[in-house]
C-alpha positions in Angstrom: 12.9 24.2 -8.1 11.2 22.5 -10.8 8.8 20.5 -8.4 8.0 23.4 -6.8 7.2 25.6 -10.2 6.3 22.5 -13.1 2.5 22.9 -13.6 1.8 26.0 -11.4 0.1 29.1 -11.7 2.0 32.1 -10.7 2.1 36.4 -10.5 4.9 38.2 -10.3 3.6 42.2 -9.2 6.1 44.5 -10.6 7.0 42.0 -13.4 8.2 43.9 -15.8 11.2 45.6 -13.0 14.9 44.3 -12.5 13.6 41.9 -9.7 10.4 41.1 -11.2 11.6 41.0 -15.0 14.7 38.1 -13.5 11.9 36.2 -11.6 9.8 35.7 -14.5 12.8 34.4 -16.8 13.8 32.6 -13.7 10.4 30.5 -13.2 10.1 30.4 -17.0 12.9 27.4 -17.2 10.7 25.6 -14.8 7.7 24.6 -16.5 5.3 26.7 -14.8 1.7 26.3 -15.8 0.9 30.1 -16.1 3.2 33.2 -15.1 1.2 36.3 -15.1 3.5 39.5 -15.6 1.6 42.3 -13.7 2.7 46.3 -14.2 1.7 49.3 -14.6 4.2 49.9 -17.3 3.0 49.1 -21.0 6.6 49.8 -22.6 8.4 47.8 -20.2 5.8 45.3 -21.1 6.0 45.2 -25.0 9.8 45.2 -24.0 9.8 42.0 -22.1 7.1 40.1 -24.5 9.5 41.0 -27.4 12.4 39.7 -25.1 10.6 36.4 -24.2 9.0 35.4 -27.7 5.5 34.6 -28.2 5.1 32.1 -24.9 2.0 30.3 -24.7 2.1 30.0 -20.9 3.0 34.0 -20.3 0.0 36.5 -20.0 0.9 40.3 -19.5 -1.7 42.5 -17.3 -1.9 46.3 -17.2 -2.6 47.0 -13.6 -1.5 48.7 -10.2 -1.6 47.1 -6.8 -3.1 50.4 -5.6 -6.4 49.2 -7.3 -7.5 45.7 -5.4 -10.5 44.6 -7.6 -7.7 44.5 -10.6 -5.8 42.1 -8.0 -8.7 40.1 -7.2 -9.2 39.0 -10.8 -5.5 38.6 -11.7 -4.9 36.5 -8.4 -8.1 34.3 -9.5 -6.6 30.6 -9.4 -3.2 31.5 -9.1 -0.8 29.1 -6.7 1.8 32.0 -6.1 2.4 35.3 -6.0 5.9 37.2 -5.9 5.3 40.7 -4.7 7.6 43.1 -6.2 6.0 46.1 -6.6 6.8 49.1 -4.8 8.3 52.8 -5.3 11.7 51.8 -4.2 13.9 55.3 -4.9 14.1 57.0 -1.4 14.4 60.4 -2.7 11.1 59.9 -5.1 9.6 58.5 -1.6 10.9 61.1 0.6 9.3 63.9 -1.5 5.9 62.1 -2.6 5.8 60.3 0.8 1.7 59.7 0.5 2.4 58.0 -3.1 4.8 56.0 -1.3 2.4 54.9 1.4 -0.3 54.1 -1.6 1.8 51.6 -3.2 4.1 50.3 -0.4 1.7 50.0 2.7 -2.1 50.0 0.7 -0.8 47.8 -2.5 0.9 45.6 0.1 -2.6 45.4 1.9 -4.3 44.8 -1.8 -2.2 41.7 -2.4 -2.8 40.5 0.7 -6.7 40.6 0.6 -6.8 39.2 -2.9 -4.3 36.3 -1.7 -6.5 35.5 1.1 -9.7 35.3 -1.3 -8.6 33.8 -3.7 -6.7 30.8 -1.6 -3.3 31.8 -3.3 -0.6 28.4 -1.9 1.9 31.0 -1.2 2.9 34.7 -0.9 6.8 35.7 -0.9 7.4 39.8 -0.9 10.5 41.6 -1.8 11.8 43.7 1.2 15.1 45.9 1.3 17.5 46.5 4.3 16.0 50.4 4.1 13.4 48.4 6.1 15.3 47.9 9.0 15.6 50.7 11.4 14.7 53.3 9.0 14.8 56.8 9.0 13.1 57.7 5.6 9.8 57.3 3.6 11.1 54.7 1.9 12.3 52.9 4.6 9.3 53.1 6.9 6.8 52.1 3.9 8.9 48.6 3.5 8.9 48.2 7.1 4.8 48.8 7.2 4.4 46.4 4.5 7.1 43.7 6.1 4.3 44.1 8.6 1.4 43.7 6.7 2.7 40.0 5.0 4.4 38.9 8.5 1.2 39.4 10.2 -1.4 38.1 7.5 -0.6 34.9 8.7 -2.4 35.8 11.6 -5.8 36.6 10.6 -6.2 34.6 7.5 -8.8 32.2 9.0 -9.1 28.8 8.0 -7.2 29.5 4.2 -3.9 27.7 3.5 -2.2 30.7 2.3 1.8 30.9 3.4 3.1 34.7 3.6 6.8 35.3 4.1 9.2 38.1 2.6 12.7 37.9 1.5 15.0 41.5 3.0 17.5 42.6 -0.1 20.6 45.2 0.1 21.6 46.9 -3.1 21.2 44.8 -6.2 23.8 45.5 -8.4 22.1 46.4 -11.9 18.8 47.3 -10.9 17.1 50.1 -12.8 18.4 53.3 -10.7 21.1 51.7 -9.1 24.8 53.1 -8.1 27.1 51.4 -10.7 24.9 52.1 -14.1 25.2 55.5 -12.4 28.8 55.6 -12.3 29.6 54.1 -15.4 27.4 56.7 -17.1 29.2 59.2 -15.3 32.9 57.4 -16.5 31.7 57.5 -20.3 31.0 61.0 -19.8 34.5 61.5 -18.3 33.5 62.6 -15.1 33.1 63.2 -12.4 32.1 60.1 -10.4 29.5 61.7 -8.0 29.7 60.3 -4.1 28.1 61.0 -1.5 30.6 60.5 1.1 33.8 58.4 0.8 33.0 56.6 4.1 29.4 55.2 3.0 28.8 51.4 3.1 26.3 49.4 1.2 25.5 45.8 1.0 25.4 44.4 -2.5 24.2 41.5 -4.2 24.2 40.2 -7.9 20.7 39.8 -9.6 21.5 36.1 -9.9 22.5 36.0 -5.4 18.9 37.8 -5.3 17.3 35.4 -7.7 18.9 32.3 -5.2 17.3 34.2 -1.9 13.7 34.3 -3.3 13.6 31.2 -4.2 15.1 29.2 -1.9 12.6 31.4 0.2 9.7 29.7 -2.1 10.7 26.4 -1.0 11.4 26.7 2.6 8.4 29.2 3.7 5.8 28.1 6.1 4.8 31.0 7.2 6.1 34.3 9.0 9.9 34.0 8.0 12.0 37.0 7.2 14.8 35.7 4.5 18.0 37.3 4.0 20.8 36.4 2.2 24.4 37.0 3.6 25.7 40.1 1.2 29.6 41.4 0.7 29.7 45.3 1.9 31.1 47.9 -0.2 32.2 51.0 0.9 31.5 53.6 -2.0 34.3 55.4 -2.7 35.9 52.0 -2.9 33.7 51.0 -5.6 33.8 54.2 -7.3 37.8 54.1 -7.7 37.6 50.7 -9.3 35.3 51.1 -11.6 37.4 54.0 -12.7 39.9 51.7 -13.3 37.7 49.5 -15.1 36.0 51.5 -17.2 37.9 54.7 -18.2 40.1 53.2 -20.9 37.6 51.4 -22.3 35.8 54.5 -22.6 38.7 57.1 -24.0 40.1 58.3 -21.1 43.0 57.7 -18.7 42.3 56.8 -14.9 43.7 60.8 -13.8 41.2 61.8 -16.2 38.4 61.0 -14.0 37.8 62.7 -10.7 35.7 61.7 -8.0 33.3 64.4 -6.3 31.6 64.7 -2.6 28.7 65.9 -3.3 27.0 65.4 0.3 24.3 62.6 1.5 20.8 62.7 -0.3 17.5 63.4 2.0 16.5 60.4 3.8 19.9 58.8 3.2 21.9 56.5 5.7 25.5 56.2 6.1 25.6 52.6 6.9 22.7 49.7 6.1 21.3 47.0 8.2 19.9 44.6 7.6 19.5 42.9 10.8 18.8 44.4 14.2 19.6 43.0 17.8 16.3 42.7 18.3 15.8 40.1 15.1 18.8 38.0 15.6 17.2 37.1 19.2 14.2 35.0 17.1 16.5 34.1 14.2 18.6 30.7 12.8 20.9 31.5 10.2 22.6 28.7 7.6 26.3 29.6 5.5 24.4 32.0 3.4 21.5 33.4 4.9 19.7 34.2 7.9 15.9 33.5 8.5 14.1 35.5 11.0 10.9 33.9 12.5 7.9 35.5 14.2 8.6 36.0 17.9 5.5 34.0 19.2 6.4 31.2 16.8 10.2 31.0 17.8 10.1 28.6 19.9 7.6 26.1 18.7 9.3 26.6 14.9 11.0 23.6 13.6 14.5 25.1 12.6 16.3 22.4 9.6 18.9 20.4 10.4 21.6 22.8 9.1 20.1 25.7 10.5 21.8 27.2 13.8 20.8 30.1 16.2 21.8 33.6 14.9 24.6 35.4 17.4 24.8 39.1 15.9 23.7 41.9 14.6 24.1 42.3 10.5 25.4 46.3 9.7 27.6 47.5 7.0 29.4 49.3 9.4 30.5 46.1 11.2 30.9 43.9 8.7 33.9 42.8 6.5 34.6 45.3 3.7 35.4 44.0 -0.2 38.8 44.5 -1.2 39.3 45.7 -4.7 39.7 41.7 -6.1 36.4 41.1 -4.6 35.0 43.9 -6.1 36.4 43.0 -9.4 35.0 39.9 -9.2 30.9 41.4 -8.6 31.4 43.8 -11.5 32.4 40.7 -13.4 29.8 38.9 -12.5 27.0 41.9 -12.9 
């Protein structure tokens, strides 16, 4: 990583949220020449300056990818950009669907037009599995702006610029996400809120997601979809150990904490993919990831050595559950 990062410029767009905030500490041990830490927020800003210290190659911009002049002058001599800005909470999305499209499918379009003008080496966007076959706001705003990078590589002309995205699951930690939710809910005493006991998810550690985008840095040439191989959890599962886990520490004996159906949310699938049929026909996957490639490029594309053809689908429904030791051993590691 450090020939990739020692010496270069580089954005991170939503740098100040769980994904963006890890990047930046992340490139930080690299010797980057510049990391610019672009947000909207100014508290989650101070916040992360006071966190870092007073770094000399660190510069913090106000800004919002919905505004595409800001871009162009915060992209100006930068060598890459991590894009991981986006309204990314589906109900938020599903009821303020037009401010979803602004910042998912128009920011997206932003970056891309300042990328391409200002020569940027390299683009790598943060995706989600709510991408893939979806059936909310959310999930069709991701898929748009999957779109948008994927297919910049078309019409960028004669500039060097490399676009690619990397496709999450759950990321376990991340502001708004299931298991700060539950605990909260333990150290209240209950109950632990599900929405139904048969709901899978795939989940991934901050550090697993942290691997994905850059090992996506250094392999992208252009059109790749990158996504790691993630354990599934089946909610209620997760929910009854963290019970375990977490009621004694918090006053309270495991009995003492219910669990409660309280119905899926609006927009809200039962199972996640995270790779469709029609994907794994143009796609090479390794031990811990697959790698999706352009249709029209599949077969010219120069696969590595390790690499081998993709044979199936990727659904929570299908694929192994965690058993509580394994599920002990993510909230360990989280």
């Amino acid at each position: 990583m450090k020939d990739i990062f020692k010496n270069k410029k580089i954005i991170v767009t939503g740098g100040t949220g769980s994904i963006g905030s890890e990047i930046v500490r992340r490139i930080l041990k690299y010797e980057p020449k510049v990391v610019r830490i672009l947000s909207r927020d100014e508290t989650k800003q101070f916040e992360l300056e006071q966190e870092l210290g007073d770094l000399e190659m660190t510069r913090f911009l106000i800004g919002d990818i919905r505004d595409k002049d800001r871009l162009r002058r915060a992209f100006e001599d930068i060598d890459i950009v991590f894009h991981a800005a986006a309204m990314k909470h589906v109900p938020a999305c599903e009821f303020n669907p037009f401010e979803a499209v602004q910042t998912n499918v128009v920011g997206t379009q932003n970056v891309v037009d300042a990328a391409i003008e200002n020569e940027v080496e390299k683009v790598i966007a943060i995706s989600t599995d709510k991408a893939v076959s979806p059936i909310n706001t959310m999930g069709a705003t991701k898929l748009l702006a999957e779109k948008l990078i994927i297919d910049a590589n078309y019409y960028k002309g004669r500039r060097k610029t490399v676009f690619s995205c990397v496709r999450f699951g759950n990321v376990i930690g991340s502001r708004g996400s299931v298991i700060p939710l539950f605990e909260k809910q333990i150290q209240r005493g209950g109950p632990v809120t599900i929405t139904d006991p048969e709901m899978t998810r795939f989940m991934m550690t901050i550090p697993q997601a942290m691997d994905l985008v850059f090992k996506a840095t250094k392999l992208a040439r252009g059109g790749e979809i990158f996504i790691f191989k993630m354990p599934v959890i089946k909610l209620q599962d997760l929910a009854k150990v963290m019970i375990e886990k977490f009621a004694c520490e918090y006053g309270y004996i495991n009995e003492e904490i219910s669990i409660k159906i309280i119905g899926t949310r609006k927009g809200e699938k039962m199972h996640e993919k995270l790779m469709i049929e029609e994907e794994t026909q143009f796609a090479y996957e390794t031990n811990d990831m697959f790698v999706v490639i352009p249709q029209d490029e599949y077969y010219k594309y120069q696969p590595m050595n390790d690499w081998k053809v993709a044979n199936s689908i990727y659904t929570s429904d299908v694929a192994k559950l965690c058993n509580k030791k394994e599920i002990e051993h993510l909230l360990n590691n989280f």
